[in-house]
Structure formats: structure tokens, C-alpha cells
C-alpha positions as CSV (number, residue, x, y, z in Angstrom):
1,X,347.6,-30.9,122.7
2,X,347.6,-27.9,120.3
3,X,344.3,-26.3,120.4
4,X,342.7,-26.2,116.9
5,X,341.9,-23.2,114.6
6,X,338.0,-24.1,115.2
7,X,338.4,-23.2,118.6
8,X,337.8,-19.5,119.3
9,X,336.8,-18.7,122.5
10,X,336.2,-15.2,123.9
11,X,336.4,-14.7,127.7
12,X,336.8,-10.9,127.7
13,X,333.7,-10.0,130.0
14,X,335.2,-6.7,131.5
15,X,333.7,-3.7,131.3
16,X,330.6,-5.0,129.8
17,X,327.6,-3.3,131.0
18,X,325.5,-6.2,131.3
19,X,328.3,-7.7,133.9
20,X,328.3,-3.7,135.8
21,X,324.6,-4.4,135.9
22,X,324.9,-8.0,137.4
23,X,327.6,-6.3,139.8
24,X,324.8,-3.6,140.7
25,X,322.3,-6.6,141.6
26,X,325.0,-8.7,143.5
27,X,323.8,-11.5,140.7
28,X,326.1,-13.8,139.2
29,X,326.3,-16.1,136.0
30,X,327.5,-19.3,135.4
31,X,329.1,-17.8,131.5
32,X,331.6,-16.2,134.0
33,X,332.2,-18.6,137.1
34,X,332.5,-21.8,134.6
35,X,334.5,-19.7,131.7
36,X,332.1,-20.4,129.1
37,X,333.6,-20.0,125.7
38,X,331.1,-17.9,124.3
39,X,330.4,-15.2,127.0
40,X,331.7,-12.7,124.9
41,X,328.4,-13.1,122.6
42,X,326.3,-13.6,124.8
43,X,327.1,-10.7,126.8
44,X,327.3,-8.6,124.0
45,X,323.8,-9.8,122.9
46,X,322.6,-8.7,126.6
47,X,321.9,-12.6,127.4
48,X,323.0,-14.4,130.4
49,X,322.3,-17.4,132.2
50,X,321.8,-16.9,136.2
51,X,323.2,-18.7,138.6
52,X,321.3,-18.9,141.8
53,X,322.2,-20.2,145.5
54,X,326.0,-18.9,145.4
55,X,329.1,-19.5,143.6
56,X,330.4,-22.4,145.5
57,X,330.0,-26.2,144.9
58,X,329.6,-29.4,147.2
59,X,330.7,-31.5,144.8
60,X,334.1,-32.1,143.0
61,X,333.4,-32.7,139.2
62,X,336.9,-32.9,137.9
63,X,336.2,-30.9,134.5
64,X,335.0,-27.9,136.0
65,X,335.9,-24.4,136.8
66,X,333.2,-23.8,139.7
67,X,334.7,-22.8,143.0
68,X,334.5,-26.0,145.3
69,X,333.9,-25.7,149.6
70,X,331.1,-24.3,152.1
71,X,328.5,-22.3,150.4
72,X,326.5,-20.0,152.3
73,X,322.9,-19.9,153.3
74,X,320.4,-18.9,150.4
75,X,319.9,-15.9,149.7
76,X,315.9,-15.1,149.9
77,X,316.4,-11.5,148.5
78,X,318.0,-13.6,145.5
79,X,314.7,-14.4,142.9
80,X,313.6,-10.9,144.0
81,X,316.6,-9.2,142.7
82,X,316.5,-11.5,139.6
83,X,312.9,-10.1,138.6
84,X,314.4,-6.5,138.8
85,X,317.1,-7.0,136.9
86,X,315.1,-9.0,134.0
87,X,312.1,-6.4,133.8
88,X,315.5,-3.6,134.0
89,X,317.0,-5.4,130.9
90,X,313.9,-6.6,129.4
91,X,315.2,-10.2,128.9
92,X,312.8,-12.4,127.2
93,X,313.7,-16.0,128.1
94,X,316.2,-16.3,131.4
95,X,318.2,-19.5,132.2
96,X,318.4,-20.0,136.1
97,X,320.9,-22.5,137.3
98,X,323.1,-23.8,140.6
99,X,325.7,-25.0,141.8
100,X,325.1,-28.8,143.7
101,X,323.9,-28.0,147.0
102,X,324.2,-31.3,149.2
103,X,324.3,-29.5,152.2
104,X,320.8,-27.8,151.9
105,X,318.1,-30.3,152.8
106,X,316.0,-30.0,149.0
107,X,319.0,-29.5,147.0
108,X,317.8,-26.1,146.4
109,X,315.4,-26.4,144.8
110,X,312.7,-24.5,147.0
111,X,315.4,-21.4,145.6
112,X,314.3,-22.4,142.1
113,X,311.1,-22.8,142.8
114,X,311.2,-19.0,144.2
115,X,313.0,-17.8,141.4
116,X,310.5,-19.3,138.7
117,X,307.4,-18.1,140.6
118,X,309.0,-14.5,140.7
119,X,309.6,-14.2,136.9
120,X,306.3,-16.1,135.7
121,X,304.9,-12.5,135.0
122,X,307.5,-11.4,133.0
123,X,309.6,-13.9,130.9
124,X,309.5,-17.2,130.2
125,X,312.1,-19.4,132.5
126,X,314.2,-22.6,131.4
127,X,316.1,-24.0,134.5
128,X,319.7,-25.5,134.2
129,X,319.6,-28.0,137.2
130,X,321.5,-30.0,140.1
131,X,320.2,-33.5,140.7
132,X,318.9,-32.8,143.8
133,X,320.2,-36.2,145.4
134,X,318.0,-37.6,143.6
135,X,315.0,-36.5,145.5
136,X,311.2,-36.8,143.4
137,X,309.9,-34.0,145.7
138,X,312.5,-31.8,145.3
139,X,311.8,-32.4,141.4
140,X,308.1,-31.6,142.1
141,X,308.6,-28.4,143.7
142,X,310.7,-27.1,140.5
143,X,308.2,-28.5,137.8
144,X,304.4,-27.6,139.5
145,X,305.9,-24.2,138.8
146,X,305.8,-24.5,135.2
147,X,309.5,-23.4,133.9
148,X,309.5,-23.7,129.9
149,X,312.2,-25.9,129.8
150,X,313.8,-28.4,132.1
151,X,317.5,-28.9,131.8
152,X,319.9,-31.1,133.8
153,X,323.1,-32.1,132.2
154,X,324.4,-36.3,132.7
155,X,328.3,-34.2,131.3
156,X,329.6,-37.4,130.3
157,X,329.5,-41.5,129.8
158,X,329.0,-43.3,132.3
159,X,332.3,-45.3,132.2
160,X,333.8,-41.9,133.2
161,X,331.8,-40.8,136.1
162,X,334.6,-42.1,138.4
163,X,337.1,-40.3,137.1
164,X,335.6,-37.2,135.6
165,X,332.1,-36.8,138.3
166,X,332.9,-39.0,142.1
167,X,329.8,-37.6,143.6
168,X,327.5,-37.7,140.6
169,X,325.6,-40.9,139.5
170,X,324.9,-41.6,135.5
171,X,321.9,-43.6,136.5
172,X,320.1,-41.0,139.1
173,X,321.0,-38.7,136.5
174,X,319.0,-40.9,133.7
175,X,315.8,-41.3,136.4
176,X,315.3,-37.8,137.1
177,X,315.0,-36.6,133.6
178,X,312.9,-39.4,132.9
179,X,311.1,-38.3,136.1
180,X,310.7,-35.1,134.8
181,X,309.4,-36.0,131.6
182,X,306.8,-38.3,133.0
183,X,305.5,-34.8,134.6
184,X,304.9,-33.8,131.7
185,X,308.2,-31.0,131.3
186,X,309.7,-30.1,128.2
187,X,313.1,-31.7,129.1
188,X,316.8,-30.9,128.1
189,X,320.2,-32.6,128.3
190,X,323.6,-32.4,127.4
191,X,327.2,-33.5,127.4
192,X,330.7,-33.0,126.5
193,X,333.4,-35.1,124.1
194,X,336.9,-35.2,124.1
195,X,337.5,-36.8,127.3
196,X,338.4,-40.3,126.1
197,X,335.1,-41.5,124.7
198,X,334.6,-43.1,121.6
199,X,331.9,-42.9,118.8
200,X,329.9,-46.1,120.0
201,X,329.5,-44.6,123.6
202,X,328.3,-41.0,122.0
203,X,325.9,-42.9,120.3
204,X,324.6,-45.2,123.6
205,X,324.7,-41.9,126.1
206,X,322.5,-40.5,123.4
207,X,320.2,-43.5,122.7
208,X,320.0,-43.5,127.2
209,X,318.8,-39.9,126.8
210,X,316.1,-40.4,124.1
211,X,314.8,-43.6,126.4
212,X,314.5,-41.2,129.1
213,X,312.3,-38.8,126.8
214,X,314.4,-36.1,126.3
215,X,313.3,-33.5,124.2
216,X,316.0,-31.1,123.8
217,X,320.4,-32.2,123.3
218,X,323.7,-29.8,123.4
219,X,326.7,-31.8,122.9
220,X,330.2,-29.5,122.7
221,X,333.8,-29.9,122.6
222,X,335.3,-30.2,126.7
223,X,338.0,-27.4,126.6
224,X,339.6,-27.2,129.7
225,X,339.7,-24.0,131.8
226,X,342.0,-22.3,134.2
227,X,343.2,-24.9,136.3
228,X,341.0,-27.3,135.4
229,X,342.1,-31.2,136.5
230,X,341.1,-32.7,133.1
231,X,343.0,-32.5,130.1
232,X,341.5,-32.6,126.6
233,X,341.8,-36.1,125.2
234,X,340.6,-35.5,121.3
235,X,339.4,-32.7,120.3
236,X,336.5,-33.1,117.4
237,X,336.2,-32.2,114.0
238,X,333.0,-29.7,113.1
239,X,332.3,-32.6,110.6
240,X,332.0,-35.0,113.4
241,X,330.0,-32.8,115.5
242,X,327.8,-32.7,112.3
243,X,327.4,-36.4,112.3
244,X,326.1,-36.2,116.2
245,X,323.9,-33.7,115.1
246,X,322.4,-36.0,112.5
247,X,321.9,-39.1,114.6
248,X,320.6,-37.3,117.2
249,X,317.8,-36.3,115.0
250,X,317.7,-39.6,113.3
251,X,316.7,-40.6,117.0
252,X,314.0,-38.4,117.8
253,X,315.5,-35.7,119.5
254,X,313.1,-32.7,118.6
255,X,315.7,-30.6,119.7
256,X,319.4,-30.7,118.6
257,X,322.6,-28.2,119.4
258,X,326.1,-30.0,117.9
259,X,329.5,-28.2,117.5
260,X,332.5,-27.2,119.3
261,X,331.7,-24.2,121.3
262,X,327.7,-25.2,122.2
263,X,327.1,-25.2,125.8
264,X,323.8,-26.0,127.5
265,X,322.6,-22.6,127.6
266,X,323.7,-21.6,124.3
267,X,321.0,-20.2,122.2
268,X,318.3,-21.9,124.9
269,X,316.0,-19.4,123.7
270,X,316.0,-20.2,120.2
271,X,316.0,-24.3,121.1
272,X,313.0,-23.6,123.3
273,X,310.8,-21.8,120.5
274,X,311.8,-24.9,118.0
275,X,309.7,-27.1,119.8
276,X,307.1,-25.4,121.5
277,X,305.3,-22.0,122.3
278,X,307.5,-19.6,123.6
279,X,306.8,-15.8,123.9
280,X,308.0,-14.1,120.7
């Protein structure tokens, strides 16, 4: 399928000195492990969004670029390196996320918790995360440290999970951010189109996230990367991605992020400070 003219993407992180820096701090980003279209802005801009507990995955989600096998142990140097390289760069709001770690008895999220208490003194934290099996205390330990924002992503329908996530579960997905919300976090979602749904089911997975009390959506166009196992089924107009953006907020959504190249991180900061009080 030809790729339209509305989709520009700009994967040209080398010799960028925010990445040397990373490099420096033996820190990585999900912009550069999932091939996020707009790294080259966001680099440029001197923003990046963390990615904690390695740079391999447990799981097998078909649409994405993240190495898949045997992680290693955490790292707990990791949130400690994280601080130094925020307070280096004075970053004002830092996205910290993982990849699925089934293999680590909380999911990892005692390595977010860690990472959150670190940076508390120093910027405000949203956190991108796993679903931790499903697990309310490994939720707990991630909100009783207070990140500003609490992000976890359901990707896609739930009629495509089979194909498109085999070890993820729409409805665990749905209860944790409802979870979340009932402990009192600022909460965050989002999704990708173009692989096969239609209108009526962008509309539903949206109507299940506001039920859940999601605050905050990102909904962006599924372009597939190097290798990737899914192809593109449709690829959206920016009109239609204007009409998601107005029922989402027809629905309550307090938040909204619509077009082709959004992506959950994308502009978090500015999301974040929509709703609520976020250091200026």
C-alpha cells in the first residue's frame, strides 16, 4: 500500500547529542527501540521518553519493533542514572516506560517505583506502563508514588488481540486503568488504526476507555517498522483523525491527541499541563 504524502516520518537520530548523552548514561529510549516517527523532533527538542528494565520483551505483540527473548536482571543503578541525566539536561517532565516483563515476579514495577521516587525532586514523571499481569499490588507500588500521569496503552480492539497482541488481554487491560483511576491517578490511554478496524469499533474502544475513567487519549496512524509482522490495512485521512478527535471530546475525554503521527508520548508534557497542575 503506497504510503501517503501525510506521512513524514523522521528516523535520523545519529549524531544527535541528546542520543551521545543517553550513550554516555547507558540509558535507552523507547523513540529509538520502537522507531517512533517523530524522534527526529523530539530529539531535536531535547525530549525523550525512557525506557527502563532493558530493551527486550516477554511478550510477542505482532505490530511492534521491540526486540523479543530473555531480558536481563534490572538494573538498580538504572533510576540513579536517570536522575543524573535529567538534572544534566534539565528536562522538565520525563516519560519512563518498559518493555513487558513476565519473567520478574512484579512486572517491574518496583523499577518504576524506584525511578519515580528518584526524580520526585526534580521533574515531574508520567509513566508509560506494562500490565503487570494484571497484578493490583504491582499497580499500588507505581501510583502511592505519585507520578503525574498514568499511561498504559490497550493498542488496539479487542477483536484483534488474537492476531495483533496473543499474550495481552483487552479486558485486564480495561480493569487496570480503571484500577488506577479508582486510586485516584490522572490516567492515560491510547491506540492505533489502520489495522482492519472500522469506525463503529473506534468509537466502542473509545466509549470502553471513558467507562474506565480515562482522562487523557492518543490515537495515531499504525505504520509498520523494519520488519514489523503487521501490514497497514487503511491508512486514515487527517480529516478522519479530526473526527476522532471530536468524539472523543464529545465523550468526556479531558484530554485528546488525534492525527497520523501522534504516539503516546508525543507532546505528554503539554497533555499533562491541559488538565492539571504541572510545573511550568
Amino acid at each position: 500500500m503506497r504510503v501517503p504524502s501525510w506521512i513524514k516520518t523522521t528516523y535520523s537520530p545519529q549524531d544527535n547529542e541528546l542520543m551521545k548523552q543517553l550513550r554516555s548514561f547507558r540509558l535507552h529510549t523507547i523513540c529509538e527501540e520502537a522507531r517512533c516517527p517523530n524522534i527526529g523532533e523530539c530529539f531535536g527538542s531535547g525530549t525523550a521518553t525512557f525506557l527502563i528494565l532493558g530493551r527486550i520483551c516477554t511478550r510477542n505483540c505482532r505490530f511492534c519493533a521491540i526486540e523479543k527473548g530473555k531480558p536481563l536482571p534490572p538494573d538498580e543503578e538504572e533510576p540513579r542514572r536517570i536522575r543524573e541525566i535529567v538534572r544534566k539536561l534539565g528536562l522538565k517532565y520525563v516519560v519512563i516506560t518498559s518493555p513487558s516483563r513476565d519473567d520478574l515476579d512484579d512486572g517491574g514495577a518496583g523499577q518504576f517505583a524506584a525511578t519515580i521516587k528518584t526524580l520526585g525532586d526534580v521533574t515531574d514523571v508520567e509513566v508509560l506502563i506494562p500490565d503487570f499481569g494484571g497484578s493490583i499490588n504491582s499497580l499500588k507500588q507505581v501510583i502511592i508514588e505519585s507520578p503525574a500521569v498514568l499511561n498504559h496503552n490497550v493498542e488496539t480492539i479487542s477483536r484483534l488481540y488474537p492476531k495483533i497482541r496473543p499474550k495481552a488481554d483487552y479486558k485486564r487491560s480495561l480493569r487496570l486503568l480503571q484500577n488506577a483511576k479508582e486510586m485516584e491517578a490522572v490516567t492515560k490511554s491510547g491506540f492505533m488504526v489502520g489495522l482492519g478496524e472500522g469506525m463503529d469499533e473506534i468509537i466502542g474502544i473509545m466509549r470502553d476507555l471513558r467507562d474506565a475513567g480515562v482522562d487523557i487519549i492518543t490515537v495515531g496512524q499504525y505504520i509498520r517498522p523494519p520488519g514489523g509482522k503487521v501490514k497497514v490495512e487503511k491508512y486514515l485521512t487527517p480529516e478522519d483523525f479530526d473526527d476522532i478527535k471530536t468524539i472523543a471530546r464529545e465523550m468526556g475525554f479531558r484530554g485528546v491527541a488525534s492525527a497520523p503521527l501522534v504516539r503516546s508520548s508525543y507532546k505528554a508534557r503539554q497533555l499533562a499541563k491541559s488538565i492539571q497542575k504541572i510545573s511550568a
